[in-house]
VOKOL-480540 format. One record per atom (N, C-alpha, C): chain; atom name; z, y negated, x. Coordinates in Angstrom, 2 decimals, padded with zeros to 5 digits, m for minus. Example, Ala and Ser with C-alpha at 12.3 -4.5 7.8 and 13.67 -1.06 7.14 Angstrom:
VOKOL-480540
["A"; "N"; [007.80; 005.69; 013.19]]
["A"; "CA"; [007.80; 004.50; 012.30]]
["A"; "C"; [007.80; 003.30; 013.20]]
["A"; "N"; [007.08; 002.25; 012.85]]
["A"; "CA"; [007.14; 001.06; 013.67]]
["A"; "C"; [007.87; m000.03; 012.90]]
END
This chain:
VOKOL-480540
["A"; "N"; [m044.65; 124.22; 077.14]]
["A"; "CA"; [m044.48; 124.12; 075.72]]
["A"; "C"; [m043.22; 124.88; 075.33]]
["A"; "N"; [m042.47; 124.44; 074.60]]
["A"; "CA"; [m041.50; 125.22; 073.74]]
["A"; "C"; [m041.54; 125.42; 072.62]]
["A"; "N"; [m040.85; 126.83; 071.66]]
["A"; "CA"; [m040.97; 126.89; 070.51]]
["A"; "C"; [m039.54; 126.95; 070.06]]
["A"; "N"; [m039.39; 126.95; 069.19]]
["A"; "CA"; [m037.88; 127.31; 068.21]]
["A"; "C"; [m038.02; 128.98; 067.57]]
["A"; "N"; [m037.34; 129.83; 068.32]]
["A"; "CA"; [m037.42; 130.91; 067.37]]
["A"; "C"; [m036.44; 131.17; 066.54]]
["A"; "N"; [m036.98; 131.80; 065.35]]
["A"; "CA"; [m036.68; 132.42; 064.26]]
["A"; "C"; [m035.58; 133.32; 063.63]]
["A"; "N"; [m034.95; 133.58; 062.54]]
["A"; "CA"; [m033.79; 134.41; 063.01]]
["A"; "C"; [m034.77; 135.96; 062.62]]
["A"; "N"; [m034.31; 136.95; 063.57]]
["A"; "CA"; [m034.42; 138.16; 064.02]]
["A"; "C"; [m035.55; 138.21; 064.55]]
["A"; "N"; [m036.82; 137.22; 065.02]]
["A"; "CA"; [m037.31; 137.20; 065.89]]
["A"; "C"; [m037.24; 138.21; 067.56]]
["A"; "N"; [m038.07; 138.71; 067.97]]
["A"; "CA"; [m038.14; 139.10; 069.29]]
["A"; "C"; [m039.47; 138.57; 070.00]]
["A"; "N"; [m038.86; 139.24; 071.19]]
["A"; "CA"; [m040.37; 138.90; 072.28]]
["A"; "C"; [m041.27; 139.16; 072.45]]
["A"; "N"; [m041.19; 140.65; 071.50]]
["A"; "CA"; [m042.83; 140.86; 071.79]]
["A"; "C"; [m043.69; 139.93; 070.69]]
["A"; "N"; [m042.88; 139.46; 069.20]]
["A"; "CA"; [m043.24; 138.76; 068.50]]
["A"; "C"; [m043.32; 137.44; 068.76]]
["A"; "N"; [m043.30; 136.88; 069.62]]
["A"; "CA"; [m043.29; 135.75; 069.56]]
["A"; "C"; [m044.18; 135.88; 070.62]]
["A"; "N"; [m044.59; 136.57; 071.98]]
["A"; "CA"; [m046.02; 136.63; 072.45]]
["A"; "C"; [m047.21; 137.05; 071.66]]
["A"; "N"; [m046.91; 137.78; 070.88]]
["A"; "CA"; [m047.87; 137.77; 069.68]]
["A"; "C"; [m048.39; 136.57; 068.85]]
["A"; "N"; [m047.44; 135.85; 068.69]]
["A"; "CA"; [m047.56; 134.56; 067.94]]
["A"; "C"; [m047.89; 133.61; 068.25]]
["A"; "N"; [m048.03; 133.48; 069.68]]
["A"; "CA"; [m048.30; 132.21; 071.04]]
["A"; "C"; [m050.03; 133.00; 071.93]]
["A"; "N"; [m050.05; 134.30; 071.93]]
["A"; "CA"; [m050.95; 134.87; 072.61]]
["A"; "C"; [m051.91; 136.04; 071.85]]
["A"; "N"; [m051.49; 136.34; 070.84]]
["A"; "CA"; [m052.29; 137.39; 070.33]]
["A"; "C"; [m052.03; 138.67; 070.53]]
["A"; "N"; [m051.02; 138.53; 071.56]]
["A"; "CA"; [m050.95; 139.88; 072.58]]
["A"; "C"; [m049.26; 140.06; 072.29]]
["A"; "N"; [m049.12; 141.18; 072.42]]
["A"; "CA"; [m047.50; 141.25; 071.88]]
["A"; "C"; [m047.00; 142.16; 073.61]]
["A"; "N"; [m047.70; 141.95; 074.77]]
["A"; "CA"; [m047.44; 142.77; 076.09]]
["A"; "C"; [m047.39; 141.48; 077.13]]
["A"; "N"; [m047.46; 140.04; 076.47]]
["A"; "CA"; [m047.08; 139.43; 077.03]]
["A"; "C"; [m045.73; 138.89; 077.12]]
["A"; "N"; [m044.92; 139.78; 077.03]]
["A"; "CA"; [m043.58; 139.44; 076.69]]
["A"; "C"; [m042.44; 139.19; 077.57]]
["A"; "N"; [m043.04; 140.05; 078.58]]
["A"; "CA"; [m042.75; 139.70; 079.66]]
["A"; "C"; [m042.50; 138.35; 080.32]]
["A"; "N"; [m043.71; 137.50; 080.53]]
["A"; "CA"; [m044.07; 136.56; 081.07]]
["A"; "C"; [m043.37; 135.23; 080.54]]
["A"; "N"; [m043.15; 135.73; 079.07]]
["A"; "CA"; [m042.14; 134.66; 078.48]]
["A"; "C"; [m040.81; 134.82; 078.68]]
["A"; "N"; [m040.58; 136.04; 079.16]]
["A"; "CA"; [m039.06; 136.72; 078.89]]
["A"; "C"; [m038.43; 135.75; 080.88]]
["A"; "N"; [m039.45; 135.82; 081.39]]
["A"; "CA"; [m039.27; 135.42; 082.74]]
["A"; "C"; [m038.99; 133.97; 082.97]]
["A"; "N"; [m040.01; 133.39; 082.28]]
["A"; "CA"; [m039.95; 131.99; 081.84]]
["A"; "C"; [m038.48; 131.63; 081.28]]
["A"; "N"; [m037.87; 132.54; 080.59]]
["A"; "CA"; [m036.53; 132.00; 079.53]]
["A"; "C"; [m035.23; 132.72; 080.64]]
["A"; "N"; [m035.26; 133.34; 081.63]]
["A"; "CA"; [m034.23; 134.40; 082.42]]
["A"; "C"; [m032.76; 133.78; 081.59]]
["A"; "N"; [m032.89; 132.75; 081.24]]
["A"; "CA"; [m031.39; 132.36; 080.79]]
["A"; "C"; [m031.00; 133.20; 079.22]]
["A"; "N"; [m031.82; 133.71; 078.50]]
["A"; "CA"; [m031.56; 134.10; 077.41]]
["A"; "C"; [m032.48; 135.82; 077.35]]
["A"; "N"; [m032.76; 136.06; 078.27]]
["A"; "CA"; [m033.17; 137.45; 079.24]]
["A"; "C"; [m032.38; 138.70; 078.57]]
["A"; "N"; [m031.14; 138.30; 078.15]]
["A"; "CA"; [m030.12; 139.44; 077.03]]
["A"; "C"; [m030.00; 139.57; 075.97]]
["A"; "N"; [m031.21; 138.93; 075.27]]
["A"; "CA"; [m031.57; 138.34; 074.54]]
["A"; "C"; [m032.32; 139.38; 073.57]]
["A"; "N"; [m032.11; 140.34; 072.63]]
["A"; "CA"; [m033.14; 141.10; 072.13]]
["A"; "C"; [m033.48; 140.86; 070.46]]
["A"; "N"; [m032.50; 140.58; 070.13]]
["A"; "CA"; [m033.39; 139.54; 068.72]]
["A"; "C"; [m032.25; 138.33; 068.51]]
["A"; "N"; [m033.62; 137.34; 068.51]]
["A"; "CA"; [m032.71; 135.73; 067.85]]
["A"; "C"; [m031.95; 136.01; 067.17]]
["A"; "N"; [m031.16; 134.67; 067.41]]
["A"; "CA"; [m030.25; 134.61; 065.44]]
["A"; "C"; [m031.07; 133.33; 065.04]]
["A"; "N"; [m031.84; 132.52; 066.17]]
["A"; "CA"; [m032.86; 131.28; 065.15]]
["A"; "C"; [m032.43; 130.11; 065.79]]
["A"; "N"; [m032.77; 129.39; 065.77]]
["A"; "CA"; [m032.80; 128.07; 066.39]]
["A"; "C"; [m033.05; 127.61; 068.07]]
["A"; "N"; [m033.27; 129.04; 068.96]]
["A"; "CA"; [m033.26; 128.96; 070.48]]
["A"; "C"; [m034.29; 128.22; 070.56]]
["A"; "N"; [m034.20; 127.45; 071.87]]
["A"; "CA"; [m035.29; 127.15; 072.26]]
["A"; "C"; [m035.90; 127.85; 073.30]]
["A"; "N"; [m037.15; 128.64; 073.21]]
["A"; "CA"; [m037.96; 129.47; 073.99]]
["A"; "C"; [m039.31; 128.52; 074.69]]
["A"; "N"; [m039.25; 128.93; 076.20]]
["A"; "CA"; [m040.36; 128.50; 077.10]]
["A"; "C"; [m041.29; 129.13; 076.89]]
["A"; "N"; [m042.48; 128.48; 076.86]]
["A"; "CA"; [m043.87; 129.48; 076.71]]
["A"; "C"; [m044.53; 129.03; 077.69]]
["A"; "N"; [m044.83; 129.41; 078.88]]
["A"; "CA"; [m045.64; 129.01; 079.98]]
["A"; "C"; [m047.00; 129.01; 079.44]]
["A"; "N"; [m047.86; 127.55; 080.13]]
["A"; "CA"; [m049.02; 126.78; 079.57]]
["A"; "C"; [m050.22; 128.00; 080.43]]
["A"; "N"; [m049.93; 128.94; 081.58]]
["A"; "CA"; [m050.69; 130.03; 081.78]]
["A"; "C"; [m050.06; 131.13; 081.95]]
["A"; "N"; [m050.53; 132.71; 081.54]]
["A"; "CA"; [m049.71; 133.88; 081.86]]
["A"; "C"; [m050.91; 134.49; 082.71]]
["A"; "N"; [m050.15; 135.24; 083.96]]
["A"; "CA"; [m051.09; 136.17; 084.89]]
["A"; "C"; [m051.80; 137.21; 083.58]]
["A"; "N"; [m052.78; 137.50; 084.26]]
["A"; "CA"; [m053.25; 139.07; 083.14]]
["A"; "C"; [m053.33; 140.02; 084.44]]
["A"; "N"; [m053.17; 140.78; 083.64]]
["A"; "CA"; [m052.37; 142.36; 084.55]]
["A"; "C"; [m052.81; 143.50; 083.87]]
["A"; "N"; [m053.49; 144.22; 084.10]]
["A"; "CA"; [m054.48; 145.42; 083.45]]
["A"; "C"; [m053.55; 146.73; 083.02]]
["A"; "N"; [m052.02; 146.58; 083.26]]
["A"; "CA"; [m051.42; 147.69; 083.68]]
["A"; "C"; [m050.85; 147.72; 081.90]]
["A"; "N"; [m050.36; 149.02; 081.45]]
["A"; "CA"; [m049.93; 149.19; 080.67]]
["A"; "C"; [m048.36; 149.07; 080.43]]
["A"; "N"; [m047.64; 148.20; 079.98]]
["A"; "CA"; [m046.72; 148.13; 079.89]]
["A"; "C"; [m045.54; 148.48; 078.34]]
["A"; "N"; [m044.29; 148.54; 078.64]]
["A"; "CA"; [m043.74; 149.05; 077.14]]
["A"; "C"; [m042.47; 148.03; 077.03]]
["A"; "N"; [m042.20; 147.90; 075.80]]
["A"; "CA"; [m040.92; 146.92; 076.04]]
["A"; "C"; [m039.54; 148.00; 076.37]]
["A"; "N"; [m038.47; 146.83; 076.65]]
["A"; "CA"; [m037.52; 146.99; 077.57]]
["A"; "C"; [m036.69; 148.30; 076.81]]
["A"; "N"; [m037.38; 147.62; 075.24]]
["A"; "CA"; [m036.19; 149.23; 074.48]]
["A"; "C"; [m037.39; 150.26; 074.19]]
["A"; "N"; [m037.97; 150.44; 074.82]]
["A"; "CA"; [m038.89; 151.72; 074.90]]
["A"; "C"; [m039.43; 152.10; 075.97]]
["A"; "N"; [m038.42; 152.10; 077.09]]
["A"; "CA"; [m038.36; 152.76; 077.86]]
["A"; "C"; [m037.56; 154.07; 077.89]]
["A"; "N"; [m038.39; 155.04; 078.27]]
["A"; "CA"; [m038.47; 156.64; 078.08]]
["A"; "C"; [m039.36; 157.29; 077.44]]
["A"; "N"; [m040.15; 156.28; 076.45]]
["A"; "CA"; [m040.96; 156.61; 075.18]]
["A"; "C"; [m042.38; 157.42; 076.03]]
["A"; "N"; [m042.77; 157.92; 075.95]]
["A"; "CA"; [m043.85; 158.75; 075.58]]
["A"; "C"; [m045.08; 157.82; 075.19]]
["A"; "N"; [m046.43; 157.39; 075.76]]
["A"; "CA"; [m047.54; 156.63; 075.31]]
["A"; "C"; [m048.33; 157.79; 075.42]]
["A"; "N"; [m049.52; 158.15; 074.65]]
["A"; "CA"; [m050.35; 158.91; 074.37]]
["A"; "C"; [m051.69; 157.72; 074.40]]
["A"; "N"; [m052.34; 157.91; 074.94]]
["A"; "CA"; [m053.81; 157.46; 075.35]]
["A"; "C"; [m054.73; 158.06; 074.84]]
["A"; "N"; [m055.09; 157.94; 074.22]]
["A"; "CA"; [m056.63; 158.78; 073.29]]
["A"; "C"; [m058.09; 157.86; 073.39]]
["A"; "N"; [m058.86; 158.26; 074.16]]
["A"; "CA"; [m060.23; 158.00; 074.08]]
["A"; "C"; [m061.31; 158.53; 072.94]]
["A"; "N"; [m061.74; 157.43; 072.83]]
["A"; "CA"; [m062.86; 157.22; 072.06]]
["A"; "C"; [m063.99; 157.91; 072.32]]
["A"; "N"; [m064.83; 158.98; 071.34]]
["A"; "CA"; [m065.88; 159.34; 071.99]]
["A"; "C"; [m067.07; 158.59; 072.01]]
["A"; "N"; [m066.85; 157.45; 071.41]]
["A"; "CA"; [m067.99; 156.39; 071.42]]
["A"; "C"; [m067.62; 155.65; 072.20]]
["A"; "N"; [m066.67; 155.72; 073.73]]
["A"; "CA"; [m066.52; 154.76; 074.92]]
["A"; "C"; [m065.53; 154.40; 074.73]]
END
């Protein structure tokens, strides 16, 4: 499937918008390697959305938040 993105659109938004999940961004970003330098549209691209994405339990961060600091806080109700 392909979509047309948006102007100032990104990837994690647009796995959000296709998956619910904004950490699948990856999987699309892999799918598109040609526009991979890609960190916000200007609108009209055409973006690949692969018809399945692996799921992967691991915690991941996007490409411009790397260095960032994730804080994990548990729930005392589980």
């Amino acid at each position: 499937m392909k979509i047309v993105a948006t102007q100032d659109e990104c990837w994690d938004s647009i796995a959000y918008k296709t998956y619910n999940d904004e950490f699948y961004f990856e999987q699309i970003m892999q799918a598109n390697w040609r526009l991979s330098d890609t960190v916000m549209f200007a609108g009209g691209e055409r973006v690949i959305i692969p018809d399945s994405i692996e799921v992967d339990n691991r915690m991941i961060a996007s490409p411009w938040q790397t260095g960032t600091q994730i804080t994990i806080i548990k729930s005392p109700w589980g």
